[in-house]
Structure formats: structure tokens, C-alpha cells
VOPAGU-2260 file (C-alpha; in pm, 1 decimal, decimal comma):
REM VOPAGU-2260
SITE   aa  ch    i         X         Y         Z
SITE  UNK   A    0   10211,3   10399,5    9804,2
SITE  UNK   A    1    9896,1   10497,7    9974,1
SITE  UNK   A    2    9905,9   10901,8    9871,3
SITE  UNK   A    3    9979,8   10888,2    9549,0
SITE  UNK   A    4    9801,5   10619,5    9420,8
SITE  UNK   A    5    9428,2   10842,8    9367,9
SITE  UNK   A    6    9343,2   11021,5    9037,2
SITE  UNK   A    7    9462,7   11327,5    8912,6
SITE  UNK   A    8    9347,8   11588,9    8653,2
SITE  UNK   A    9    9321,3   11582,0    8296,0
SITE  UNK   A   10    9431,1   11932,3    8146,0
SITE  UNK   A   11    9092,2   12087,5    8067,5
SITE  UNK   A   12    9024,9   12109,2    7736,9
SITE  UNK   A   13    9332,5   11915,5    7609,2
SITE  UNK   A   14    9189,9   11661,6    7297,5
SITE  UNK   A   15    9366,6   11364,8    7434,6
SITE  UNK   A   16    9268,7   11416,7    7754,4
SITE  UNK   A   17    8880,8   11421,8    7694,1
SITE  UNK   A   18    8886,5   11140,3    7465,8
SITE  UNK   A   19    9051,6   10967,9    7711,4
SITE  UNK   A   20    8848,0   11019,9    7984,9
SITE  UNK   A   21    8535,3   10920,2    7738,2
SITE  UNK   A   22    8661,2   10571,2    7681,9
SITE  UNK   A   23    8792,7   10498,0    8048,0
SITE  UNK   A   24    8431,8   10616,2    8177,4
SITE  UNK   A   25    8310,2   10283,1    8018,1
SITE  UNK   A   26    8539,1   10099,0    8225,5
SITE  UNK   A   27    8631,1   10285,1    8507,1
SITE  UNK   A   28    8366,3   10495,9    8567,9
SITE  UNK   A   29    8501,4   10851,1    8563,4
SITE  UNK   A   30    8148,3   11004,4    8472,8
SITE  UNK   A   31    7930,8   11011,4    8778,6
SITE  UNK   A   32    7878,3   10595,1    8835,6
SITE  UNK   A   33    7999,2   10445,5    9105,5
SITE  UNK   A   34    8338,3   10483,8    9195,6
SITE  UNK   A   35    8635,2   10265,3    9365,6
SITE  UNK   A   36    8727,5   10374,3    9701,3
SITE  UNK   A   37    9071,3   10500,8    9687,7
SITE  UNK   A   38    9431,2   10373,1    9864,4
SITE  UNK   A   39    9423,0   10631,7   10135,4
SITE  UNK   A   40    9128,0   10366,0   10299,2
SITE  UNK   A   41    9335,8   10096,2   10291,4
SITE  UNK   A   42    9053,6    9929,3   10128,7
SITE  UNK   A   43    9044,8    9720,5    9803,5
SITE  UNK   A   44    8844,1    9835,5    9499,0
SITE  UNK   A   45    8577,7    9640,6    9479,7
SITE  UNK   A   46    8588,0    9360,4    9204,6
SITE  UNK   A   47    8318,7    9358,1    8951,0
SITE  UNK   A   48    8281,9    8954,2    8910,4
SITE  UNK   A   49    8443,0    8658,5    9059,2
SITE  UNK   A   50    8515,2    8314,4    8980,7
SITE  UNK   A   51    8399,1    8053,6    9182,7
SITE  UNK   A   52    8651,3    7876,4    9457,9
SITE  UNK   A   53    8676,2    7498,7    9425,2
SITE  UNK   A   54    8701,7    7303,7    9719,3
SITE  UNK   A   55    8987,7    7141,3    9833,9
SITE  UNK   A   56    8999,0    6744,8    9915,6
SITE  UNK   A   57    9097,9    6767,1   10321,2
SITE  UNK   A   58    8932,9    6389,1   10322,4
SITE  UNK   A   59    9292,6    6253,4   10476,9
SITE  UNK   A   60    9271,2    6179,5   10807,8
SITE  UNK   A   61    9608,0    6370,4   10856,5
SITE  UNK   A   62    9372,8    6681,6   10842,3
SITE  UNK   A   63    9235,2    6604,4   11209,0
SITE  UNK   A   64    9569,9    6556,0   11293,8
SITE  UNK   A   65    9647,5    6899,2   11219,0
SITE  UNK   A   66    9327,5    7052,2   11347,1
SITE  UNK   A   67    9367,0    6934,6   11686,3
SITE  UNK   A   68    9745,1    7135,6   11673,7
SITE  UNK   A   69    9591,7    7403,4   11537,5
SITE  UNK   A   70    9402,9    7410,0   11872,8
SITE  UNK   A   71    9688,0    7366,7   12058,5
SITE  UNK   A   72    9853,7    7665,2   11921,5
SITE  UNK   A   73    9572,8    7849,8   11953,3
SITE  UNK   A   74    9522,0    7778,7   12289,5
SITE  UNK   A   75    9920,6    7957,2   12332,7
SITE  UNK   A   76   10004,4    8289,7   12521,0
SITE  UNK   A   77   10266,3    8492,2   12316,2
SITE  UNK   A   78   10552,3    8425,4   12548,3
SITE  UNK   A   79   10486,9    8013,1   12529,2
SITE  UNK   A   80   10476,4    8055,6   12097,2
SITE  UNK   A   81   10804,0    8245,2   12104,6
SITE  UNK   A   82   10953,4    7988,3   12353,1
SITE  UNK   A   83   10812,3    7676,5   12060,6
SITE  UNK   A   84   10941,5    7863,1   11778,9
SITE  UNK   A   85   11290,8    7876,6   11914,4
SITE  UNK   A   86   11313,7    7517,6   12042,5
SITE  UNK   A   87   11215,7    7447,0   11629,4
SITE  UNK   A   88   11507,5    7719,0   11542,8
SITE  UNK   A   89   11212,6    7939,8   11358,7
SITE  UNK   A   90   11215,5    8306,3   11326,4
SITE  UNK   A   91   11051,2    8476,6   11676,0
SITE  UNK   A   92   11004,3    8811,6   11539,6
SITE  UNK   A   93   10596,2    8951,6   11480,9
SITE  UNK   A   94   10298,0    8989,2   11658,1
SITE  UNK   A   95   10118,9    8705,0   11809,6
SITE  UNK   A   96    9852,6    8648,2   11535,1
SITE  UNK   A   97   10202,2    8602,5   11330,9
SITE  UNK   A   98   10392,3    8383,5   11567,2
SITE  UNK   A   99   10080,4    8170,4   11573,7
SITE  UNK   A  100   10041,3    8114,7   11168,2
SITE  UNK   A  101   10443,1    8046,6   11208,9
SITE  UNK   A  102   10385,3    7754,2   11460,2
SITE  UNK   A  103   10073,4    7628,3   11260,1
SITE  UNK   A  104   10259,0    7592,2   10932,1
SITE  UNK   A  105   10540,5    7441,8   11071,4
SITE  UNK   A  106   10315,5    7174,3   11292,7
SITE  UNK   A  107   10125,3    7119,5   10889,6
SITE  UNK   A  108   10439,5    7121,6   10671,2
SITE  UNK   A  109   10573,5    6849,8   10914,1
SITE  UNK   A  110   10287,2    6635,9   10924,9
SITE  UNK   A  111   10239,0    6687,5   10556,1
SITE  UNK   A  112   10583,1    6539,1   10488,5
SITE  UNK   A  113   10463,5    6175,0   10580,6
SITE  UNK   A  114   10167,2    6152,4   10400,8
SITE  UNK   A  115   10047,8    6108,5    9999,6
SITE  UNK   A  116    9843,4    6391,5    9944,2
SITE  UNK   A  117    9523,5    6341,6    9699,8
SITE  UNK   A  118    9481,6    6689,5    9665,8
SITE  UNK   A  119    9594,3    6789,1    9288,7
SITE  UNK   A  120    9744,0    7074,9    9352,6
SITE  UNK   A  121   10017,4    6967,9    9550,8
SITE  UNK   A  122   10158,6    6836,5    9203,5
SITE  UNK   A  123   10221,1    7196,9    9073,3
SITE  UNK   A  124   10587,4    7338,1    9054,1
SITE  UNK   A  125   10583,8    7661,3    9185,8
SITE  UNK   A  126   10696,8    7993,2    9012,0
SITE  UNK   A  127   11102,3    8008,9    9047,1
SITE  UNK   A  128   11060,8    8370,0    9033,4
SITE  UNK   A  129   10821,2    8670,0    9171,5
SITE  UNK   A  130   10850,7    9020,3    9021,3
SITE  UNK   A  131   10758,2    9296,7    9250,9
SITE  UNK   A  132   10598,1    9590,6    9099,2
SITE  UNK   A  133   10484,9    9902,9    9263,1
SITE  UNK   A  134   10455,4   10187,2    9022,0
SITE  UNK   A  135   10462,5   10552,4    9082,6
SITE  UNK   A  136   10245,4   10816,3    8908,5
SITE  UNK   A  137   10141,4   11152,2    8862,8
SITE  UNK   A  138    9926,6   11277,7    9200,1
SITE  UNK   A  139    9773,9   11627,8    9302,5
SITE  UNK   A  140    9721,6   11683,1    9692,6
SITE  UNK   A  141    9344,0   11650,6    9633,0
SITE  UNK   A  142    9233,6   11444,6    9361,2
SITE  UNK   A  143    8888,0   11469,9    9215,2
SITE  UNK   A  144    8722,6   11133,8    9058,5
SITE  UNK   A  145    8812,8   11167,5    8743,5
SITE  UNK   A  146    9148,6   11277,8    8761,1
SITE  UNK   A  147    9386,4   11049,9    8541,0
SITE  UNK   A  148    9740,0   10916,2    8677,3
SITE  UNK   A  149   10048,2   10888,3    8449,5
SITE  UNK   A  150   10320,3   10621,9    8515,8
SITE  UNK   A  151   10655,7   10793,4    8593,3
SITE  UNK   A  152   10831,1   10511,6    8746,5
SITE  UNK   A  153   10869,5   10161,5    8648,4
SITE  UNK   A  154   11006,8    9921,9    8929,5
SITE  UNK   A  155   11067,4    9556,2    8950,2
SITE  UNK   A  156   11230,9    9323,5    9201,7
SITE  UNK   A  157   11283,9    8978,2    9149,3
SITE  UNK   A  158   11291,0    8703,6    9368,3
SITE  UNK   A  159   11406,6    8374,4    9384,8
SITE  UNK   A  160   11186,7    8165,8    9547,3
SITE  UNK   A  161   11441,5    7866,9    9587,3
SITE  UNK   A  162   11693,4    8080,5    9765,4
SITE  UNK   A  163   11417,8    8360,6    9851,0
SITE  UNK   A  164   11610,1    8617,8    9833,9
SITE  UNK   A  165   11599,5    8924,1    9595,7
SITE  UNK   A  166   11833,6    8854,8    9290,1
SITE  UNK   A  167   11789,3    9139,9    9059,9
SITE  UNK   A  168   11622,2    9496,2    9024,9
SITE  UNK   A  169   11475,6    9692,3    8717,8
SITE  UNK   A  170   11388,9   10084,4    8762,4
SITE  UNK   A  171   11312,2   10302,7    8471,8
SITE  UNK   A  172   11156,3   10655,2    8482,8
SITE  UNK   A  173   10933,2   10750,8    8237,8
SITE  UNK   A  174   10812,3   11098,8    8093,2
SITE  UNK   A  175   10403,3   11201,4    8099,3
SITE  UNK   A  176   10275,0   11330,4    7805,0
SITE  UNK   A  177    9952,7   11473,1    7879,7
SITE  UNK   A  178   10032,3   11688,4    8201,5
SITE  UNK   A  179   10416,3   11705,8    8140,9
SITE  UNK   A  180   10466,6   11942,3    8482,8
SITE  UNK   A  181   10448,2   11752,2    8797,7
SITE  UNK   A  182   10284,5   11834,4    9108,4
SITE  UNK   A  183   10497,2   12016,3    9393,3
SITE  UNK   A  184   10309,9   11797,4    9594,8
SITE  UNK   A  185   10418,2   11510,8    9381,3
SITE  UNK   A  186   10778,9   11582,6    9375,2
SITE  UNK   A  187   10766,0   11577,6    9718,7
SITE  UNK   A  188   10578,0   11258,2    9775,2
SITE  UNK   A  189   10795,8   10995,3    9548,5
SITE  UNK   A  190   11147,0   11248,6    9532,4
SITE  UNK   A  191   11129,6   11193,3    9158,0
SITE  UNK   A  192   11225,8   11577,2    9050,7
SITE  UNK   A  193   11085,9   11741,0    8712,5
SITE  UNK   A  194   11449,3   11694,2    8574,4
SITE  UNK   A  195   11391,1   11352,6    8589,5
SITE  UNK   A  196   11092,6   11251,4    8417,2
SITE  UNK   A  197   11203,6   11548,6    8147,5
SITE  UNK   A  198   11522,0   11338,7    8056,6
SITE  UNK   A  199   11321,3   11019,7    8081,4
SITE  UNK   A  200   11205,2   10841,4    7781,1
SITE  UNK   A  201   10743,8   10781,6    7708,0
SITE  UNK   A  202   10599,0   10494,0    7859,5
SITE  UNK   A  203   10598,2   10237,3    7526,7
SITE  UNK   A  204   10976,8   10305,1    7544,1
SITE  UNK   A  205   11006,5   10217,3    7879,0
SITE  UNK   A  206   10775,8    9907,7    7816,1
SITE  UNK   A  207   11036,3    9789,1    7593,9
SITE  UNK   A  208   11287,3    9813,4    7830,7
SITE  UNK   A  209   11108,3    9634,1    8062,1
SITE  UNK   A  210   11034,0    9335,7    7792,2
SITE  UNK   A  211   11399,2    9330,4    7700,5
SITE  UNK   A  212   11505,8    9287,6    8106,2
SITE  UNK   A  213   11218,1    9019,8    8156,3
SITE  UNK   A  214   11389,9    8839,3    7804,2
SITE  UNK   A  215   11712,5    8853,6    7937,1
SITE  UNK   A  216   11587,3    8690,1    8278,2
SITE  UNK   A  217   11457,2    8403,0    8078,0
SITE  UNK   A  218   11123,6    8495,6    8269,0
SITE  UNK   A  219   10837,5    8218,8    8109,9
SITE  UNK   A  220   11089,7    8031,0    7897,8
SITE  UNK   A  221   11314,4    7856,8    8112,8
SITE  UNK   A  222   11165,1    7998,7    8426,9
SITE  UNK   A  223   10790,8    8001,2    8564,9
SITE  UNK   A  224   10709,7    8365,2    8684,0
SITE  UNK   A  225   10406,9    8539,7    8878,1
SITE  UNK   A  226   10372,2    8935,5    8879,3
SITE  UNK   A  227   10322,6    9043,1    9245,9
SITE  UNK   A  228   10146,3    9387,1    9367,2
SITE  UNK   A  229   10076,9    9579,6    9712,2
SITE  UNK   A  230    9667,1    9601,2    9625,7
SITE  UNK   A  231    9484,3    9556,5    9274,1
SITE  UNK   A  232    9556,5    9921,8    9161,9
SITE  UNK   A  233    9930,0    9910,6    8976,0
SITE  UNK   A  234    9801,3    9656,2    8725,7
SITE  UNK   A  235    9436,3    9685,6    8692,4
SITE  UNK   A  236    9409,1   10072,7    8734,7
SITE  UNK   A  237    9715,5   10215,2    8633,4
SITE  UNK   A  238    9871,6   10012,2    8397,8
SITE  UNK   A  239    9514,5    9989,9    8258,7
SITE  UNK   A  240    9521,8   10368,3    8239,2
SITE  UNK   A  241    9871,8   10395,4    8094,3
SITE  UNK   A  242    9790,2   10182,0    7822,4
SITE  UNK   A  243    9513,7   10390,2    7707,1
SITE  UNK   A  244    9702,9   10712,3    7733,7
SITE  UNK   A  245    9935,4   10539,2    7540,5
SITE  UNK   A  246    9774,0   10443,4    7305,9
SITE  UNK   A  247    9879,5   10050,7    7287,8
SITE  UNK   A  248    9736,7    9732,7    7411,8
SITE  UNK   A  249    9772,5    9556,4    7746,7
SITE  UNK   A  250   10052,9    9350,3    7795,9
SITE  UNK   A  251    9949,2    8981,0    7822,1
SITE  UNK   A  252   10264,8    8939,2    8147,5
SITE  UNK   A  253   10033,3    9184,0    8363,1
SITE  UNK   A  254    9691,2    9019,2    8300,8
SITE  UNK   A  255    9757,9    8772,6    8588,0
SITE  UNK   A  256    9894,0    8869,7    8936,3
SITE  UNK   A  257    9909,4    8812,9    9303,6
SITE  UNK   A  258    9766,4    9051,4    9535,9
SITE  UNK   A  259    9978,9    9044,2    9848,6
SITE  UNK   A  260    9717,2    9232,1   10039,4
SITE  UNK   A  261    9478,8    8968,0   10014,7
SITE  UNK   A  262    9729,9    8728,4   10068,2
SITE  UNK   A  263    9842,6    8856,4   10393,5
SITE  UNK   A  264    9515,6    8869,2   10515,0
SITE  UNK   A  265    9385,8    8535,6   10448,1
SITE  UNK   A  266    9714,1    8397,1   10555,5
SITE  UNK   A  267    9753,3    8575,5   10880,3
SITE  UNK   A  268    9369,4    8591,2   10909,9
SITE  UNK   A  269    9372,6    8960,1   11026,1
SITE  UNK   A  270    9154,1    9197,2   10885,7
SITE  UNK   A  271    9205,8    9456,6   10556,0
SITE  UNK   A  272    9311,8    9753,3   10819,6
SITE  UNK   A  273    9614,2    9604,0   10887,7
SITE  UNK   A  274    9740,1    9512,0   10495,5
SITE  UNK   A  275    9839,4    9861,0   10441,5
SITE  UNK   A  276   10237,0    9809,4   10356,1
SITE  UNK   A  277   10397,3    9944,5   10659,2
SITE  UNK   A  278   10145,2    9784,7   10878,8
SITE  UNK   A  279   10196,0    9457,6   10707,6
SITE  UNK   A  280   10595,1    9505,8   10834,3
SITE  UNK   A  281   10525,6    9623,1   11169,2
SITE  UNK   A  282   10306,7    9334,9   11245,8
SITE  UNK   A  283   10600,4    9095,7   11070,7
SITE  UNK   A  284   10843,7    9227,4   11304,1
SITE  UNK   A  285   11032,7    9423,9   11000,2
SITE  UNK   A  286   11095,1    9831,1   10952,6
SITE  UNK   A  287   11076,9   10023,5   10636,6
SITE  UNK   A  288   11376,0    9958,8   10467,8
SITE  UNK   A  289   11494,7   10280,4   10251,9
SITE  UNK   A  290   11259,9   10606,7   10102,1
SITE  UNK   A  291   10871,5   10557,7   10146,8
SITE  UNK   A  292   10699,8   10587,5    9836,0
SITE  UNK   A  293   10999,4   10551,8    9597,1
SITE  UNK   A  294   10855,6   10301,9    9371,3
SITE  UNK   A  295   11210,9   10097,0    9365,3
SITE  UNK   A  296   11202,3   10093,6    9766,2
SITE  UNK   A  297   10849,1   10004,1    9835,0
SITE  UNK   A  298   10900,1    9725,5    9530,7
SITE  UNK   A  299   11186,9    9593,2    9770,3
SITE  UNK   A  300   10986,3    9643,7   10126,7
SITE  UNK   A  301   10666,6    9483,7    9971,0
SITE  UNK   A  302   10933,3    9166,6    9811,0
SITE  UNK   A  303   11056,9    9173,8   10195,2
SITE  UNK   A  304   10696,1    9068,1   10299,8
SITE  UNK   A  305   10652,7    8829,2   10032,3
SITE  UNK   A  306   11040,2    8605,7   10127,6
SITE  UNK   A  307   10863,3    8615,3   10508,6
SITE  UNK   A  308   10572,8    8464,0   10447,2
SITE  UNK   A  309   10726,7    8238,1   10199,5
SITE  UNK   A  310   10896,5    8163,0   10509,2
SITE  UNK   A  311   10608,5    8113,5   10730,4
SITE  UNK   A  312   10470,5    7827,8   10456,4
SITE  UNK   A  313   10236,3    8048,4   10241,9
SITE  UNK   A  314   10137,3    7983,8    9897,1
SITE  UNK   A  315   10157,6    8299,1    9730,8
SITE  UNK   A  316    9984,1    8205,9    9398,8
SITE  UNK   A  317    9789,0    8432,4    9133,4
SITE  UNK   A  318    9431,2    8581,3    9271,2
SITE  UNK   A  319    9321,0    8824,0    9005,1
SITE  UNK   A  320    9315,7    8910,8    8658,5
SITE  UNK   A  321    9211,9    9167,7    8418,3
SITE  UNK   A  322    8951,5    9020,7    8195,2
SITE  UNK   A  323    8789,8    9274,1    7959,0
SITE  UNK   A  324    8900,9    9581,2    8110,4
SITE  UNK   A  325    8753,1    9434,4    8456,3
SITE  UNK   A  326    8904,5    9323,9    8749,8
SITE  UNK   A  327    8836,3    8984,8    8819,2
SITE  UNK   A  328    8922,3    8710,8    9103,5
SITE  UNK   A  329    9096,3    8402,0    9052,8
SITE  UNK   A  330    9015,9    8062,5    9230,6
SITE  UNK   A  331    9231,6    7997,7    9454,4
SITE  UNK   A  332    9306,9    7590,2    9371,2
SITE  UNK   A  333    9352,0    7624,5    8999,6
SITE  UNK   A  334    9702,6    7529,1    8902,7
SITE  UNK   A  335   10024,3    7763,8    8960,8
SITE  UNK   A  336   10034,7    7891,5    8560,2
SITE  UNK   A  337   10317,9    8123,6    8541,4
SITE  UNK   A  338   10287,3    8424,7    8314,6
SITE  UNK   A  339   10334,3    8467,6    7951,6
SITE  UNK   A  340   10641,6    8551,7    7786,4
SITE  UNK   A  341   10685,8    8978,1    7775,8
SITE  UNK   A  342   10601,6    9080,3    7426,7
SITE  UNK   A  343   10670,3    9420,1    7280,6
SITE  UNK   A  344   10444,8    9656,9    7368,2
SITE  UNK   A  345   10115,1    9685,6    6999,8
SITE  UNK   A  346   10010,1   10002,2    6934,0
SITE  UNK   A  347    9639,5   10023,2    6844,4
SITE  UNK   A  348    9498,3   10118,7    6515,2
């Protein structure tokens, strides 16, 4: 959710709070350096290193093949890729940058059918599930830089990737301890009332939860799993943040995710503008399916995205990581490695 996902206060002169913000300056900044641009931009922070892409081997001659459809389809009006998308019985709905990617995969997939690939990766097994997380925290109306969020809801949709549909939900709320009251402005934004979070249990209980449901799923034992997100800040930013209010180190499960922002936009090939979540479902052809910015709703909305373009023939595959506090990108031909195992959440010494 775009609003509530900025910084918000620390309780002036509360102990935890300034330690806090002390050791998240070193990573995050909070004290005067330079600072991520927020969610309300619909821009991505900007990533402190990257690793290197490796090149694919498009040596086959079945890649000229494909290029000269691509040009083709290109070459369509929106009315004429409609008309080709129904004669192949494929979904018609989106705009025409969309319809276009639709028609391109389906031309590839179909020439890719009759031909030994060399390329390595096309030997990976893909993840049989995705979990969709889009937390909810603490907000103020205006947010100075070093305000501090505070989980309060913990979401997670999974899908099936086989039958690519969603097959389960997880939702816990989850009680701040350093600014217990919430905003009125918050309340109003996610609908999660102060009653709520009061009866809710702390954040490491809530983990456990989380890491019991995950267990039960048989999530990175029998089945290969990726995290997904709507942007970089839910794992690498608020989680991050969480953990240190908390007190206990970062779960391994979340160190490795797909950002479906960046996904959309290098699959669709339209620019960052247009990745904001409801844009992304206007521009699919879908409507917002239930409350904005309830963290269980936008989970299933932003899982809605992911089944369509799982549809449409795209990869979604792991592109960053948190690597010493940092958030870091991941190249995008390494092999589909599923995540860890959810362990209980370690307190630190």
C-alpha cells in the first residue's frame, strides 16, 4: 500500500526507540544521509550494489524465428491483436502493450516447443508455490525521515503455480510495542482498529505462527517456494525494521524474493509509473478485488497479477536479496533456488 508504507515517529525520548534509530542509521540512513524515496512516488528505493547479469545463449537459430514475429506483432493495431488472441482461445482483456506481450509469448512458447534448448536454465523446475506478502504497519499522515514503522499485519497468499490459482491464506495481526496507540489516520488507512492490534499477540509470536503455517505447507521440504512482494520495501525495509525492534535476527525464508514491480515492468516493457498496484490491474484488464490497503486483500490483488502473467508466459523468478543489511539485485539467469525452510524466529544476545 502506497500511503502507509513511509516512516513514522519514534516516541521522543523513549530508550528503545533512540537506540534503535542509532543502529538502523548505519543501515538505513535515518541521520541526515541520503535517503530512499518513499512509496507515494511509485518509485523503487534505490539499491546499494548489484550483481552482474549473465548473458543468455540465444545462438539457436529459432531465435530469428521469433524475432521476425515479434515484428509482426508489433507491427499490430489493438483491434487486429484482440482478433489473434481469440482465434488462439487466449485471454483478450488489457491494454495493448499487454495484448502484445500475450501474442509474443504465445508465438515463443510455441516455437520453443520444437526445439532443444542449450540455454541451462531451461533445466530448472520452477517453484510449485509463491507466497504473497504485503505487510501493513504503523503510519502518521506526514512522516518525517526517520520515523520508524511497526508491523501490525502479517499476510500471506499462496499460490499454486501448477493450477495457478490461490490455494491457501495466512493473516495474523500483531501488537506494536514501541508506539502502542495507532494513528487516526492509520486506522483509517488499513481498517485495522486499536482493539485489534491490543488483543493481538508481539511480532516474534506472530513469526512463529507464520513458521508453523509455512511447516505445515511443507514449504522447502517437499515443495520449492519463492517469497513474492509489491516493491522492495515489505522485506528489505520493514521486515528489516521489525527485526530490530524486535530484537531477533532475520529470517533466512525472507532473504530472497521476487519483486513483482520490476517484473511487470521488464515483462510488459512499460515504464516504473505504471507498476503502482492498481495501475498494474487496470492495465491487465482486472479491478481491485476487496478493501485497498488491507494487507490480506492487496496480498490477494497483487497474487491476482502474479497467476496473469504466469499466464501471459513470464518467469517470475527471485531478483533481490538482503545481503548485510543491504538491498541487493539478483541476476536474472542464475538457477530457480527456492527458499529455505522457515525457522523459528533467534533472539539476539
Amino acid at each position: 500500500m502506497e500511503e502507509q508504507k513511509e516512516n513514522r515517529p519514534l516516541h521522543a525520548g523513549h530508550p528503545e526507540a533512540d537506540d534503535l534509530c542509532r543502529r538502523m542509521a548505519k543501515h538505513m540512513d535515518l541521520n541526515g544521509g541520503v535517503k530512499q524515496k518513499s512509496r507515494l512516488d511509485g518509485q523503487e528505493p534505490t539499491l546499494i550494489t548489484s550483481i552482474t547479469s549473465c548473458a543468455s545463449n540465444f545462438s539457436d537459430p529459432v531465435y530469428k524465428e521469433i524475432a521476425i514475429s515479434n515484428g509482426f506483432v508489433n507491427r499490430m493495431s489493438k483491434d487486429e491483436l484482440k482478433t489473434k488472441l481469440a482465434e488462439y482461445k487466449l485471454d483478450t482483456s488489457g491494454v495493448k502493450d499487454v495484448l502484445r506481450k500475450r501474442l509474443k509469448n504465445y508465438y515463443k512458447k510455441q516455437k520453443l516447443t520444437h526445439v532443444v534448448l542449450k540455454d541451462s536454465s531451461s533445466q530448472d523446475t520452477y517453484y510449485d508455490y509463491i507466497c504473497v506478502i504485503d505487510f501493513e504497519a504503523t503510519c502518521e499522515e506526514c512522516n518525517k525521515p526517520d520515523y520508524i514503522h511497526e508491523i501490525i499485519e502479517f499476510p500471506i497468499v499462496l499460490v499454486n503455480t501448477k493450477t495457478l490459482e490461490i490455494e491457501d491464506t495466512f493473516q495474523r495481526y500483531v501488537r506494536p510495542e514501541i508506539k502502542t496507540n495507532l494513528s487516526e489516520f492509520c486506522i483509517t488507512l488499513t481498517g485495522i482498529t486499536q482493539d485489534i492490534v491490543d488483543s493481538a499477540d508481539t511480532f516474534p509470536e506472530v513469526l512463529r505462527s507464520v513458521v508453523d503455517w509455512m511447516r505445515e505447507k511443507e514449504l522447502g521440504t517437499k515443495y520449492k517456494y519463492a517469497i513474492l512482494t509489491d516493491g522492495s520495501w515489505d522485506m528489505s525495509k520493514f521486515l528489516n525494521m521489525q527485526c530490530h525492534i524486535s530484537r531477533i535476527k532475520y529470517p533466512r525464508f525472507a532473504k530472497k524474493w521476487i519483486n513483482i514491480r520490476k517484473c511487470y515492468g521488464n515483462f510488459y516493457k512499460v515504464p516504473r509509473t505504471q507498476t503502482k498496484l492498481t495501475t498494474m490491474l487496470e492495465k491487465l484488464g482486472m479491478n481491485y478485488d476487496g478493501r485497498l490497503h488491507s494487507g490480506l486483500d492487496d496480498s490477494k490483488n497483487i497474487a491476482r497479477i502474479a497467476v496473469r502473467m504466469l499466464r501471459d508466459g513470464c518467469e517470475l523468478r527471485v531478483n533481490e536479496r538482503l545481503h548485510g543489511g543491504l538491498l541487493v539485485n539478483v541476476c536474472s539467469s542464475l538457477p530457480f533456488e527456492g527458499a529455505p525452510v522457515a525457522q523459528y524466529p533467534c533472539f539476539k544476545n
